[in-house]
N, C-alpha and C positions, 0 to 999 in steps of 0.2 A: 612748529608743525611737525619737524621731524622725531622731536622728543616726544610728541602725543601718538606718532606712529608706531613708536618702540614702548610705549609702555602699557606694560604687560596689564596692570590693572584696566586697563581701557579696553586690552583684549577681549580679557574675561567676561567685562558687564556686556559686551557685545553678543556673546556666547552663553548668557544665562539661561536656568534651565529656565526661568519666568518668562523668558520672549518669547511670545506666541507663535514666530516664527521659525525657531528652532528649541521645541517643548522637549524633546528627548537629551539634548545637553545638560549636562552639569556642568557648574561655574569649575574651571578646571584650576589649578595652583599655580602659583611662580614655578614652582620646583618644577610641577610638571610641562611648565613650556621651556623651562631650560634644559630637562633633560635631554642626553645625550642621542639617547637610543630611537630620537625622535626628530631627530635631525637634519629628514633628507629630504633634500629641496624638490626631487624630483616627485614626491608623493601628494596626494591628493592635501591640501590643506584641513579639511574636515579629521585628519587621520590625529591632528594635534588637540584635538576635542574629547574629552571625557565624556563619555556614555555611560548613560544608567535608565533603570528601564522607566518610561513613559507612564505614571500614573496618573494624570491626567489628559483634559479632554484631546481628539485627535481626532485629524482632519481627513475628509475624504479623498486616496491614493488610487493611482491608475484606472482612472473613472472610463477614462475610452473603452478598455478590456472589460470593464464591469458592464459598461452599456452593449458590446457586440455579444455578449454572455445572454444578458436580460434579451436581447432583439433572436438571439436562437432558440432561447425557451420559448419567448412568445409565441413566436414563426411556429416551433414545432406542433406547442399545441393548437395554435389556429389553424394550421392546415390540416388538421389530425380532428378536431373537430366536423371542420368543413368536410372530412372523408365520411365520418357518420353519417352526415344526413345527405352525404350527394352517392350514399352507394347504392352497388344495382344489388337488387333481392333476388335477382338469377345467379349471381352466381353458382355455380355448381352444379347448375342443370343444363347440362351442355345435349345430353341426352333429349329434353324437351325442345330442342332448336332443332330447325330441320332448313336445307339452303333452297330458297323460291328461284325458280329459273325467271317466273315472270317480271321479277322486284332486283331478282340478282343481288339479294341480299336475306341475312336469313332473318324466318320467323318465327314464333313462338307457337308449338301446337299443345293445345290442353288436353290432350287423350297420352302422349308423353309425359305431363307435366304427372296426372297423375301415376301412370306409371313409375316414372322415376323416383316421385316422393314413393310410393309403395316399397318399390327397392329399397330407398334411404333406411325405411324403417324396418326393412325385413337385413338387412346388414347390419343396423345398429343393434338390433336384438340380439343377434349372432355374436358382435363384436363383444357387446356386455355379458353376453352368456360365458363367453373365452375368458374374459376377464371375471366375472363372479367363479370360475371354476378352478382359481388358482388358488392355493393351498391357504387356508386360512389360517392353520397353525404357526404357518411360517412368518404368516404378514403381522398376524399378532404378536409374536416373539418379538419379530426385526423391529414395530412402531413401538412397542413398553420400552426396549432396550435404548434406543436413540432415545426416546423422553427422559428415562432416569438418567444417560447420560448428561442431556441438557441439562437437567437440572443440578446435579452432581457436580457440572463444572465450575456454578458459579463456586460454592464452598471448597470448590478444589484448587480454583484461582487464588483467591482468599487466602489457602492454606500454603502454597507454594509462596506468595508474596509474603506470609509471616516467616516460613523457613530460610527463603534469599536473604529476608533483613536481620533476623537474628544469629543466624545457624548457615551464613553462605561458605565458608569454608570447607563445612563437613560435608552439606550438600555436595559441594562441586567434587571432594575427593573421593565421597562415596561413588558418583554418580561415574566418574572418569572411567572406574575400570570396567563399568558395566556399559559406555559408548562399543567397545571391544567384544563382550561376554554374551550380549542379547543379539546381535547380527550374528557373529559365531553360531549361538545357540539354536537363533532361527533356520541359518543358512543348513547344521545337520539335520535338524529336523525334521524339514523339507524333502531333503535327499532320503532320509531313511524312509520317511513315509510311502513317497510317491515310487520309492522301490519295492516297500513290502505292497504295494496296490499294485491288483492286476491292470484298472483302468488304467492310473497313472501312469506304470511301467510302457504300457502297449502304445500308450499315446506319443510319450516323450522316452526314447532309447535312452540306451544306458552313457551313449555316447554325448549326447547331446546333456544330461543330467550332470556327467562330470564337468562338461564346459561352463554349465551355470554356476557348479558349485566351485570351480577355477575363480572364475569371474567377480561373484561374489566375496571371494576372499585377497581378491586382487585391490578390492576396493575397502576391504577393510584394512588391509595393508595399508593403504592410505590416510585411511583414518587413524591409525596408529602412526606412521611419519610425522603426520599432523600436529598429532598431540607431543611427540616428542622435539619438535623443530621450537612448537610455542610455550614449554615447560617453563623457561626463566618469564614468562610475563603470567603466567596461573597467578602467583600471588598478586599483582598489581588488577590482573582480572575481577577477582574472589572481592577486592576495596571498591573499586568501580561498581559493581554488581550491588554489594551492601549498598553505601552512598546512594546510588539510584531508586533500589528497593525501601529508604525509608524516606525517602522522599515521594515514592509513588502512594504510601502508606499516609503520608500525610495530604495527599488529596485522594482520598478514595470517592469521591462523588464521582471521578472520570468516568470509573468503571460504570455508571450510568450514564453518563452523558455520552459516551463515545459509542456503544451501541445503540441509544435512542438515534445519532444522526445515520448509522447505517442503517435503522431501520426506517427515517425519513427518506433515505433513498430511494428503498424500496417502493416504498408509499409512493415517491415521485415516479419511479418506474412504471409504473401498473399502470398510469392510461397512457404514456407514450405504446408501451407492450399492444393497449387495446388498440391503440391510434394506428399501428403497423397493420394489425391486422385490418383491421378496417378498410386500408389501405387499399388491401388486394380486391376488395371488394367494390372498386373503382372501375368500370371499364363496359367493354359489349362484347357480344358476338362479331365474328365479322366471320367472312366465308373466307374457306382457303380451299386451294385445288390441288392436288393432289395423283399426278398419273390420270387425268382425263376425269378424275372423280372429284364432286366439290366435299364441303366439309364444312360445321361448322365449329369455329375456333376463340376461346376466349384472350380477348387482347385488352391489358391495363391499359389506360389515361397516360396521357405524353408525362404527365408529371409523376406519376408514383413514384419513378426511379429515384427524381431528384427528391423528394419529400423521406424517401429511403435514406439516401445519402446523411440528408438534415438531422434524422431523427438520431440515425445511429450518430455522427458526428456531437449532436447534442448530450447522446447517453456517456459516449466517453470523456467529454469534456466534464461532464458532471460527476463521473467515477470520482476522475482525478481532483476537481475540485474538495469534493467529500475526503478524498484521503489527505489532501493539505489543508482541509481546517480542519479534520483531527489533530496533525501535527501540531495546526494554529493556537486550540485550544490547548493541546499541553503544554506547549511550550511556554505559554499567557501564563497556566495556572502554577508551573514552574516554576515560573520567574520570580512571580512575583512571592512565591514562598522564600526562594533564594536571598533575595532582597529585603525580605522584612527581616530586622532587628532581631524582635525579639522570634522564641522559638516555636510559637505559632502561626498558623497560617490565615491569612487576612480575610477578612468576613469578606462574601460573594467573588471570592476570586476568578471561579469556574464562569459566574454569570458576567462579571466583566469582561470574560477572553470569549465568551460567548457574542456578547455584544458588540466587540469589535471584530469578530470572524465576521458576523451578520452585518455588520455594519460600515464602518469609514475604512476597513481591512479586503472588506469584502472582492473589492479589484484589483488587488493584491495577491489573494489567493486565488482569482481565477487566471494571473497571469503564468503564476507557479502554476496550475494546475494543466496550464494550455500547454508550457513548454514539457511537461514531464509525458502527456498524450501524446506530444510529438513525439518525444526520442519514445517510448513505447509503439509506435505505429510502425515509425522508418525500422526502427530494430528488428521489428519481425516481419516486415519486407525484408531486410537484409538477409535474414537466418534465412528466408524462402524460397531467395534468389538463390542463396548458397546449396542449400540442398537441390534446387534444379536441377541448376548448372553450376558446379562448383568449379568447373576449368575455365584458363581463359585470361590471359595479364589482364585483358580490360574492366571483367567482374574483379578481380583482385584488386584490382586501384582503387575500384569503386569501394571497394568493400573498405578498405584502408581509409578512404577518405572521411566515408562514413562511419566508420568506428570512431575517427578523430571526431568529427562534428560532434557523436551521442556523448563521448570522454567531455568535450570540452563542456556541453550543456550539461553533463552530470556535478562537472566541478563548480562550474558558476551555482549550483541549485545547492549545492551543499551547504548549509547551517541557513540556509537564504531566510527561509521561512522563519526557521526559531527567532531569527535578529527582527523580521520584521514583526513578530507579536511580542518582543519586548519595550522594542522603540515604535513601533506604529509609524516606521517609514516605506517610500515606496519599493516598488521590486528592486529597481536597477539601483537605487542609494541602497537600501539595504544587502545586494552584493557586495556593491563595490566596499562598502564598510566594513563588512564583513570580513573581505579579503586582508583589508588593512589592520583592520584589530587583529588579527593572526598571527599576520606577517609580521609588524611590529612589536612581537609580543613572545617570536619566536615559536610559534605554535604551528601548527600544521592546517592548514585548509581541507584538507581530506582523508585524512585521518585519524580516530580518535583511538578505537579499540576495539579490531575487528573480532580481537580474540573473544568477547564479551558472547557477542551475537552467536558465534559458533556453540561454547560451551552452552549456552542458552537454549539453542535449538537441540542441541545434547541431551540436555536435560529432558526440554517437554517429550522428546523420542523414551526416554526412558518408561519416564513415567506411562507414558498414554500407550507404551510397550506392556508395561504392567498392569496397565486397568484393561487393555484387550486379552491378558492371557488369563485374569482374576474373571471378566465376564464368560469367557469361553468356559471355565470351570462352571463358573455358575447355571451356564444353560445347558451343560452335559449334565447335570446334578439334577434342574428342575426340570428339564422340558425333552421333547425325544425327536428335536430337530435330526439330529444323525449329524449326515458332513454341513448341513447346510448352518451348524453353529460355527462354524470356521468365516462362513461369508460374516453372520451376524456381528461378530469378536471383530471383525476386521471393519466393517461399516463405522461401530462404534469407535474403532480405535484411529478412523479419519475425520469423526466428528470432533472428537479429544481434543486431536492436531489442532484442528483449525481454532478452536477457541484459544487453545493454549501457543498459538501461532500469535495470535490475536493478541494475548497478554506479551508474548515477546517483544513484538514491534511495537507496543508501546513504552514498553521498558529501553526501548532502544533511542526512543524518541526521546524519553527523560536522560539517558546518556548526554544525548548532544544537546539538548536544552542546557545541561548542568556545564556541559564544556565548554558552552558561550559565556555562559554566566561568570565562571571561572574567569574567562579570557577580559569580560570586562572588568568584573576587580580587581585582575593585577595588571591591567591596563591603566585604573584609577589609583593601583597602591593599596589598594583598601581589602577589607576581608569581613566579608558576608558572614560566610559560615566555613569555618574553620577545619570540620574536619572534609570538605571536599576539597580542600587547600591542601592537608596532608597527603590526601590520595592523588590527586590532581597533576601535584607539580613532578610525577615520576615518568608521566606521559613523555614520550622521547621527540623533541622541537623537531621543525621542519626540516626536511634535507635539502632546500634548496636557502633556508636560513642558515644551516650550518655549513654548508659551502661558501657561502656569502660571510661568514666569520672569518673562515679558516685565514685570508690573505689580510684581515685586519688585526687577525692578533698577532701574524707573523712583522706585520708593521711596527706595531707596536711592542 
């Protein structure tokens, strides 16, 4: 009995990837259950299991969170519903109410009612006249400009992702000096201007002018520390960057799929949006008194508040949701590129990561999604408190303590998601594994390469720097906006941003995709793809791994 306890072949068939009850395993090696580095008695047993990713069927995880999810959406739009048809069509004619001494409560008089509609519509004319009478040169410029930009950015995206993946080198060293040269450039241009203007001058001293332009350059100062402190990782940067870039290049269907589900959001938003409003339209008159004078006064339904609370609770649950199966689905379509053999990428991959975000995943992602709403909620309680009252040992404790709790939730969520759309396990196994394939591996849990992210945001500033000052040209050239093509240049060059924001954070998200991935094959010995292996292994191991060496090699 105790020879069948020890032998390893019997481990293994126990742990095949074919047992339906652990489908994300692979049959692991002798070698690899006697390796050394794998040793410690203290660790989770599962840590001695070979992982690789989950192409088959899987089972439905953390179904309680998936069902308190579904019983929010339900609730909200059932009560959001029922505010439709149970609202009052007075609202807003507080004017037609008048308070009965005899009833002691008020009534509705139809010599007001018509009155006040007469108002309604002798205001609304007014109001649309105000608004038809605003410059329609300018609306026209501002709505062409924002459209050619949408549409310019898809092939602009495009173009940037061909340059990362081909040409990331020369990008990042062209792009470096001008992080420095375009804030400079802006920050004089600024000063000279609003000095040579009399408005400007008159409004903002000359006093106050040199402080911003202090300021300004205080911070670009920083930007330059920056760049020089993270010089020796530019190059392992610039490999990281490539790597990600043609691997993002090999699923381009994302760039459809991941804006259709922000615009399912959308979609979903719009009758909760109507359901609120509705909402208010819940309620009666009641009389209120006033200094010996009655009045009457519109008062909401005991529940609209809580039906508030629901709704809004339901919209940010679902933000969060939406942004962790974005994650969900790259990291799927990821993966499983990383994984296949050969060098292309496996038929319907995007619709399978699709299928399990939508599906046996799906309680998975809403429990990621719950705790990432939390630490976003408490956070900016915290920052709220602070700007109050920021004196006080007892808000400073608080605030300590709380910073600890969001650090700790931030770190357990780390890779949390990517592991769980590779293996299709649940939240808390997919941490806890996570942590262990890392840690065992020498690798860092929170850390990949921050430097990436920055140069990146670098960039899209460049760029969307340069198509705001290329539009500004252009609508001094066509159109005879005056100053108001500065606001136009500037609108357009935050719409830029945000797509090209957009493209970042996915690029960021294919980073850590690939560093798990990494983490599994040289957890298994094995090697997928070879040149994120080259790049990969320069990543500097954990510091609390390499404290934890230091007394064993001094052992040994």
């Amino acid at each position: 009995m105790a020879a069948d306890d020890g032998d390893p072949t019997k481990f293994a068939a126990i742990y095949d990837s074919s047992s339906p009850s652990h489908p994300l395993l692979s049959k692991p090696s002798t070698s690899a259950l006697d390796s050394p580095r794998r040793s410690d008695p203290e660790s989770d047993p599962t840590q001695f299991l070979q992982i690789s990713y989950n192409f088959g069927p899987r089972t439905f995880k953390d179904i309680p969170f998936l069902l308190l999810f579904d019983l929010l959406v339900l609730s909200t739009f059932g009560f959001g519903i029922f505010s439709v048809f149970h609202r009052n069509s007075d609202y807003g004619s507080s004017s037609s109410f008048t308070y009965d001494f005899t009833s002691s409560s008020c009534v509705k008089n139809s010599t007001f009612t018509k009155i006040s509609d007469g108002y309604y519509w002798a205001s609304s004319s007014v109001m649309y006249g105000m608004v038809s009478s605003s410059d329609p040169v300018f609306e026209k410029d501002l709505i062409w400009t924002l459209v050619v930009t949408l549409i310019l950015s898809v092939p602009f995206c495009f173009s940037v992702l061909l340059l990362l993946k081909h040409y990331t080198k020369q990008i990042v060293y062209a792009c470096l000096p001008l992080f420095v040269l375009f804030p400079i450039f802006f920050n004089l241009y600024w000063f000279v201007a609003c000095t040579f203007s009399s408005s400007c001058s008159d409004a903002l001293p000359l006093a106050y002018r040199i402080l911003v332009l202090v300021f300004v350059f205080l911070i670009i100062g920083i930007i330059v520390w920056i760049i020089v402190a993270n010089w020796h990782r530019i190059e392992l940067t610039i490999q990281i960057i490539s790597v990600a870039s043609d691997a993002l290049s090999k699923n381009l269907k994302l760039f459809v799929v991941l804006p259709l589900l922000t615009l399912g959001l959308v979609v979903y938003y719009a009758p909760i949006v109507v359901f609120l409003v509705f909402a208010k339209f819940n309620g009666k008159f009641v009389p209120r008194e006033l200094d010996g004078h009655y009045f009457c006064e519109w008062k909401e339904d005991s529940w609209v508040p809580a039906y508030y609370a629901l709704a809004i609770l339901t919209m940010l649950w679902s933000l969060a949701v939406m942004v962790e199966m974005q994650v969900y689905v790259i990291s799927g379509a990821i993966a499983q590129w990383y994984f296949s053999k050969e060098d292309s990428v496996p038929k319907k991959c995007i619709r399978s990561s699709l299928r399990n975000a939508f599906g046996q995943s799906f309680g998975t992602i809403c429990v990621s999604g719950l705790l990432i709403c939390i630490v976003r909620v408490v956070r900016a309680i915290v920052d709220n408190a602070r700007e109050e009252n920021p004196q006080g040992i007892v808000n400073l404790v608080l605030r300590c303590c709380a910073n600890a709790l969001l650090g700790a939730l931030d770190y357990l969520n780390k890779f949390t998601i990517n592991f769980a759309a590779i293996t299709g396990e649940a939240y808390c196994t997919s941490a806890k594994m996570t942590y262990e394939l890392l840690r065992r591996n020498l690798l860092s849990a929170v850390f990949v390469e921050t430097v990436s992210t920055r140069i990146l945001t670098g960039i899209v500033f460049v760029l969307s720097a340069a198509y705001a000052v290329a539009t500004w040209a252009v609508l001094r050239g066509v159109s005879n906006l005056g100053i108001d093509s500065y606001l136009v240049a500037i609108l357009a060059w935050l719409l830029l941003i945000v797509v090209l924001a957009f493209f970042v954070h996915v690029l960021d998200d294919v980073i850590d995709t690939i560093y798990v991935c990494y983490a599994i094959d040289r957890d298994k010995g094995d090697v997928c793809k070879q040149e994120v292996h080259e790049v990969y292994v320069h990543l500097p191991i954990s510091r609390s791994t390499r404290s934890s060496l230091i007394p064993t090699a001094l052992n040994a």
